[in-house]
N, C-alpha and C positions, 0 to 999 in steps of 0.2 A: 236256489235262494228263495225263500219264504218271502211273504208282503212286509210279513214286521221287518226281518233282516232287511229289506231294500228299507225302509221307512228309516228304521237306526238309522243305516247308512246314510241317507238323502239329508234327514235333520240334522244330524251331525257335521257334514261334509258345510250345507247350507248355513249351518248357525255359524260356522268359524267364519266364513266369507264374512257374512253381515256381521259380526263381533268386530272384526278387523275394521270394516266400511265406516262400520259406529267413531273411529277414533276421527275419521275425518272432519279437519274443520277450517273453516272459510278465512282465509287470510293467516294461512302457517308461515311457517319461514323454514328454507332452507336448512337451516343451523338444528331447526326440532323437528324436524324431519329425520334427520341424521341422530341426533343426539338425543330424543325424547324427551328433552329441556332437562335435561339431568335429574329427572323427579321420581324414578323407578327404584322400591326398597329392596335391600341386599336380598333377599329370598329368591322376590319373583324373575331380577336377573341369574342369581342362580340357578332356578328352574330353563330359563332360557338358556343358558349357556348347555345346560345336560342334555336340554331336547333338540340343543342342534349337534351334539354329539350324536343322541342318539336317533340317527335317521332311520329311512324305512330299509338302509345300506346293515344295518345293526340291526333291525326286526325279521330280514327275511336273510340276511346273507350270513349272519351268523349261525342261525340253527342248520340253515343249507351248509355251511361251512365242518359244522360239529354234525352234523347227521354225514357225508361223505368223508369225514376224516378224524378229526379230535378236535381236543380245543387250543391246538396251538397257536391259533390265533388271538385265544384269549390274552396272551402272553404281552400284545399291544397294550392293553387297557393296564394289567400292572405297572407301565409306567407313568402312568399318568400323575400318581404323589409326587414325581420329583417337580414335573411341571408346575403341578399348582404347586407347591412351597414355593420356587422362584416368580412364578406369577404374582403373588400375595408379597411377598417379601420386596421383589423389585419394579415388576412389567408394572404393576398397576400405579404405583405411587407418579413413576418416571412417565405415564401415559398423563395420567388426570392431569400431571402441572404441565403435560406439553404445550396448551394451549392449541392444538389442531385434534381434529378427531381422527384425519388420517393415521395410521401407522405408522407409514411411509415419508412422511414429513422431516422426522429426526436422520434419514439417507441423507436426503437430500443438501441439509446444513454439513452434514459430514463429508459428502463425499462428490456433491452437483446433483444436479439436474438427470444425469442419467442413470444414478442409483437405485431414484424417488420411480425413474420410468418403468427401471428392469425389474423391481421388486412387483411395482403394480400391476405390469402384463404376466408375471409369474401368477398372482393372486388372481387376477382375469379369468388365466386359463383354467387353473386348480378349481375355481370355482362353475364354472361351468361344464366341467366334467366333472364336478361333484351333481351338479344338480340334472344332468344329465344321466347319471345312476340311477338317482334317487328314484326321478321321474319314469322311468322303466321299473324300477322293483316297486312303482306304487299302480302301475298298470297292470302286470302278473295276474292279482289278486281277481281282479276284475275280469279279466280274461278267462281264469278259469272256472271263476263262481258265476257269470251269464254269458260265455263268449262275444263279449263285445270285443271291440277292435283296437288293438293294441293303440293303433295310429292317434287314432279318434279317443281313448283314454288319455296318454298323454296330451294331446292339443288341450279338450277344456280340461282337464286337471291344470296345466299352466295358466290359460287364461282365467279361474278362478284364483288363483295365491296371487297372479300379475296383479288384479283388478284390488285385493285388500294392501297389501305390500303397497300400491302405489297411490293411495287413497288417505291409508293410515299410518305408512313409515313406521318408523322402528317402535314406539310403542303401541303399537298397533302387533306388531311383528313378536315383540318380548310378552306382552300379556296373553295373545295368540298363544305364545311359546309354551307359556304357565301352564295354561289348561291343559292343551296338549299334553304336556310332557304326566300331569297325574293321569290323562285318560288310558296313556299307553302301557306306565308299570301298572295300572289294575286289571285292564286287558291283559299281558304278559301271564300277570301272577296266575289268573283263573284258568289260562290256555294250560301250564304246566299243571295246577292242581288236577283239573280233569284227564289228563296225559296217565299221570303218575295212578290215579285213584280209579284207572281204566285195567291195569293191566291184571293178569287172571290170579296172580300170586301176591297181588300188594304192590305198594309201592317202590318198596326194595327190591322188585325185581327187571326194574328199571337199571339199578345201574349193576345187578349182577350182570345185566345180557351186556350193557356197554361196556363194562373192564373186561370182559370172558370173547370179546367179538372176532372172527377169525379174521379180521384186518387191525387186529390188536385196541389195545385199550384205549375204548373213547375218551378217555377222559388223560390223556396224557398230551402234556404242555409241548411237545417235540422232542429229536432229537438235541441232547446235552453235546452237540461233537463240537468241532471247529470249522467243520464244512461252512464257505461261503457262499458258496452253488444253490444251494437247497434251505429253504423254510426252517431253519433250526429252534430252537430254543433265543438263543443268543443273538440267531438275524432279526427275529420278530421283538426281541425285548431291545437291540439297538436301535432297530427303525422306528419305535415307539416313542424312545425319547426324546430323538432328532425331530420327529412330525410334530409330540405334543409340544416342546418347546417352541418349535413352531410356530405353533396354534396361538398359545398363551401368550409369546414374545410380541409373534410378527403380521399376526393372521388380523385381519380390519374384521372380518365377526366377533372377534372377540374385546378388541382395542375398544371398538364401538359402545360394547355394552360396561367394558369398565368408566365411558365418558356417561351412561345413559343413569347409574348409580346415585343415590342422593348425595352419599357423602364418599370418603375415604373407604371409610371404615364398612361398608356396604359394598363398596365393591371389591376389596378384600374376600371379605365373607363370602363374596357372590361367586369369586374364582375357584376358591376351595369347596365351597360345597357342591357347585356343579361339578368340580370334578373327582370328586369324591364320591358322589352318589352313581356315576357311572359305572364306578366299576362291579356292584353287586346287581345293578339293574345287568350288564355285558353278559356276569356269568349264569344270569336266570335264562338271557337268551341261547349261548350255550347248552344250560341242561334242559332248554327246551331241544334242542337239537337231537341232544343224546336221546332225550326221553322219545320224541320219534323214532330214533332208531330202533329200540329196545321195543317200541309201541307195533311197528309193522313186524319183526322179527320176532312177535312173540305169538304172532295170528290173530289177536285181535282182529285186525281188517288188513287186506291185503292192497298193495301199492301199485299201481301199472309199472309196466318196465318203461316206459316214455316218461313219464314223473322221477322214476327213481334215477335215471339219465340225467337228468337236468335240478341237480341239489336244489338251487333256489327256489324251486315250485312245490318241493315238499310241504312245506308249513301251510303254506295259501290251498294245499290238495289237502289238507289236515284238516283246517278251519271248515270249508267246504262242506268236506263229508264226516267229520267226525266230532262237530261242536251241534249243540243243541239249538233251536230256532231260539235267537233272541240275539244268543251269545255271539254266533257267530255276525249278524249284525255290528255288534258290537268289537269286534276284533278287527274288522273289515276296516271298521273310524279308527281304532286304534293304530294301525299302518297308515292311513293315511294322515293320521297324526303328526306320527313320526316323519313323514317324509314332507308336509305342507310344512311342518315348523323348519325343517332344518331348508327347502327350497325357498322359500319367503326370508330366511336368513342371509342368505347369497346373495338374493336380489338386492335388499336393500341396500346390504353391504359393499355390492359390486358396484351397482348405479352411484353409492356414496364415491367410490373410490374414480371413478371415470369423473364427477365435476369437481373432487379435491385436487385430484392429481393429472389431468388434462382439461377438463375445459374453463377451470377458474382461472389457472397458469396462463396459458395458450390464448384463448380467447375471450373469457372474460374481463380479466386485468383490462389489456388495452381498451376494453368498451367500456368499463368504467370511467378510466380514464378520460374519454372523449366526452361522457356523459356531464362527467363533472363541469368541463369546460364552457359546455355547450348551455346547463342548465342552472341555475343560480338557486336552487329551490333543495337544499341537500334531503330535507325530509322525502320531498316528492323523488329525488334521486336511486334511496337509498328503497325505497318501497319498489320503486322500479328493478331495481336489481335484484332485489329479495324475491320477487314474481318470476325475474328472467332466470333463476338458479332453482329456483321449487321446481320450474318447468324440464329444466336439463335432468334432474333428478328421477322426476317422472318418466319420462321420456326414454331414458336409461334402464328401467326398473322392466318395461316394455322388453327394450333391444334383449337384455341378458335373457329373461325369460325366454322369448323364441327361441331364443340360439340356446339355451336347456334343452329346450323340448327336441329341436333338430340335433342333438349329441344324443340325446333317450332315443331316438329313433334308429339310428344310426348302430347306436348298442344293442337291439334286440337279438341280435345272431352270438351273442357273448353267451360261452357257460358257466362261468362265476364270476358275476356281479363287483364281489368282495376283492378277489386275486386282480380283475380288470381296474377296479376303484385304485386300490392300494397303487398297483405300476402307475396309475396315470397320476396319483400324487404325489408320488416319487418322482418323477419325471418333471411334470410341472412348473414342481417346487423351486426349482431351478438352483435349489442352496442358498435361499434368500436367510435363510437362519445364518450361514456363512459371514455374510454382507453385514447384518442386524450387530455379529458377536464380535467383528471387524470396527463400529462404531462404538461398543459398549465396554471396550478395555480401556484405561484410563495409561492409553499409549498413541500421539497422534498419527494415525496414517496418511501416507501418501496415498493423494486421491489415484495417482496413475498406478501406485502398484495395487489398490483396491480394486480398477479397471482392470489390468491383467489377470489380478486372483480370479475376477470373475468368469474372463475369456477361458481361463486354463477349468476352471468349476462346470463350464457348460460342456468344454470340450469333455471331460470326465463324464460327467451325467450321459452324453451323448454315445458314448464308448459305449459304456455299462447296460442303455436302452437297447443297442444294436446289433450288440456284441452277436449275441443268440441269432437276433433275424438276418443279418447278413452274412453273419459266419466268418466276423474279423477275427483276423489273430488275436494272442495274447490270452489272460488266463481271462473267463468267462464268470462272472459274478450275479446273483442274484437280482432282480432287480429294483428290490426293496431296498439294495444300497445304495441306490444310484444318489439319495438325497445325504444319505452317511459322506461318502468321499466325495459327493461334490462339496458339501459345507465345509470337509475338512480342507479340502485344494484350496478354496477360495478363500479359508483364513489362513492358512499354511503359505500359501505364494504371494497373500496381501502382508504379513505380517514380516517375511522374512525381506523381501523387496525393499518396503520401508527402511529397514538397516542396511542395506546393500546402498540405496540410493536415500540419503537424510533427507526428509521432509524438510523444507524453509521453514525460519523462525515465521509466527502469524505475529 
């Protein structure tokens, strides 16, 4: 790596820090902290929303993904239209009038106190093993362009995103997000031009070699079968819609930034265009994939067999040795783009959801309480408490972060990134989409048979995780379904319960 490459890299990585730090200001309150005082126009949450889609999970694991196989992974991101039209049409409108910025708050009135808990330690986990991913495919890079140390990459990569995230909160985090998210499609764009405008026939000879390749056509979506075993066409486009509805419905990143929106109609705008624009940003990362393949397969430059073993390292061995001194500077911030905006994402989000949904409940309430009692001054009260909630916030933004970095460490012996992300989303998720579709039908549930759908939901998901590693009986399913049939168990057993045993009149 060149002086200027490390400089890119330094300034870049350095300005977002201080970008972020810049939002910091003296006597915040908890509420805009979380919510960015609702002042953010539809665009720039838009942009936010795509750059936490696309993490460094989508820069390095997708083209590792299409370079050892096809793009049937692409097949995820085709779902994503159904998502945002229901997002647009219903998630947003029913979030902005919730009156909480939690997610998790509408369980809770539907179903108690234990709904608001199981949904939020689902969102805990998922999120921590999202940024746990992340946080390893944005050390890769670095590892192989000056072998530093995988350990010591991860560690200050966390404690720079910890230090603006808990400084600047969410608009901090969302304008972060903005910049970000253009530095990394113009990075992308120029990495593929020069890929394509390399190869010794033209550009078109990139994807004669990827449709003609003796492990068959790169560029095919999967198997059309019915196989539930295996990565098909139909596994990858069902688990797409179950996760993005998800996302859109039930996920606090996303809930958040529809609260963060000036108006309605803004954050509308901001659901659909983020997810709209990912999906030609998804397939550029794709045909950067392909186009490696075609790229080393075609002798241009030749690949070690230790690189070509380990898909994910392709790209960051590309960048390395096959971009020009500036560019590859410049690619190098664009990955880390990618993955500071969508880890700085989690955090805030997570640390939001630990004092909505346990320490405001649990411990705060009653201290208010006392406070009031105790103190006749409600101004002086209320500033009190608004201090003691900014700090829990903080403080939380900290805890999640560590525990990233020690799940990133944890994951370095993983060999695809993407298939290890995906199972532990699937897993996670717990079939909190389940739960969410469970309160959203205009049929009232019994809270106990909701509690059962869910017992019977975890027990499924648990089956489905295990099935393979322990070697239980019974038929063996991929593990991309585990979030498919548990959502369905837990509305299927909450729904039919309810008529078995009549809810009381309220």
């Amino acid at each position: 790596m060149q002086l200027i490459d490390f400089i890119i890299f330094i300034i870049f990585t350095l300005g977002v820090v201080v970008f972020g730090c810049s939002f910091f200001k003296k006597g915040s309150s908890a509420d805009e902290f979380t919510s960015a005082g609702h002042s953010i126009p539809g665009w720039v949450v838009g942009m936010s929303i795509f750059a936490t889609y696309v993490s460094s999970i989508s820069y390095i694991g997708y083209p590792g993904k299409a370079f050892a196989s096809n793009w049937n992974a692409f097949v995820f991101s085709l779902s994503i239209p159904i998502a945002s039209y229901f997002a647009a049409k219903y998630f947003v409108p029913f979030y902005r009038h919730s009156g909480s910025v939690s997610a998790y708050t509408f369980l809770e009135e539907k179903f108690g106190a234990w709904a608001r808990l199981y949904a939020s330690a689902c969102y805990l986990l998922t999120q921590i093993a999202r940024m746990g991913s992340i946080l390893y495919l944005l050390a890769v890079p670095m590892y192989i362009l000056m072998g530093w140390n995988l350990h010591v990459v991860i560690i200050a990569t966390s404690i720079g995103i910890i230090i603006y995230s808990m400084l600047g909160g969410l608009k901090a985090v969302i304008w972060a997000d903005a910049i970000q998210g253009i530095i990394l499609i113009g990075g992308a764009v120029l990495c593929l031009g020069i890929l394509m405008f390399s190869m010794p026939e033209g550009p078109m000879q990139t994807f004669d070699l990827a449709i003609n390749s003796p492990q068959g056509n790169k560029f095919s979506l999967g198997e059309f079968t019915g196989d539930l075993t295996t990565s098909t066409f139909w596994v990858c486009l069902i688990y797409g819609i179950f996760i993005n509805l998800q996302n859109y419905g039930i996920d606090q990143n996303y809930v958040q930034r529809y609260h963060a929106a000036k108006t309605d109609k803004d954050a509308k705008f901001s659901a659909l265009f983020g997810g709209y624009l990912f999906i030609p940003v998804s397939a550029l990362f794709f045909l950067i994939g392909s186009a490696l393949y075609s790229y080393y397969q075609s002798g241009v430059a030749q690949l070690p067999a230790d690189i070509a073993a380990k898909p994910d390292y392709v790209f960051p061995y590309f960048i390395v040795n096959g971009l020009p001194v500036g560019l590859r500077g410049l690619l190098i911030a664009s990955i880390f783009a990618a993955g500071m905006s969508t880890v700085s994402t989690s955090v805030t989000s997570a640390a939001t959801i630990i004092l909505t949904d346990y320490v405001r409940p649990f411990f705060l309430k009653a201290r208010q309480v006392k406070d009031q009692l105790l103190h006749h001054d409600p101004e002086a009260h209320h500033a009190r408490h608004q201090k003691m909630e900014l700090a829990v916030v903080r403080l939380s933004s900290v805890a999640v972060g560590l525990l990233g970095a020690i799940v990133a460490i944890a994951m370095l012996s993983v060999e695809s990134i993407i298939d290890a992300w995906w199972t532990l989303s699937s897993i996670f998720s717990g079939g909190m989409l389940g739960l969410f579709l469970l309160g959203c039908i205009p049929v009232r549930i019994n809270r106990v048979a909701a509690l059962v759908g869910c017992i019977f939901g975890v027990a499924v998901i648990g089956w489905i995780s295990l099935a393979d590693l322990w070697n239980l009986p019974g038929i063996h399913l991929h593990s991309y379904l585990a979030i498919v049939l548990g959502t369905c168990t837990i509305f299927v057993v909450g729904f039919l319960l309810t008529y078995l045993f009549k809810a009381p009149k309220s």
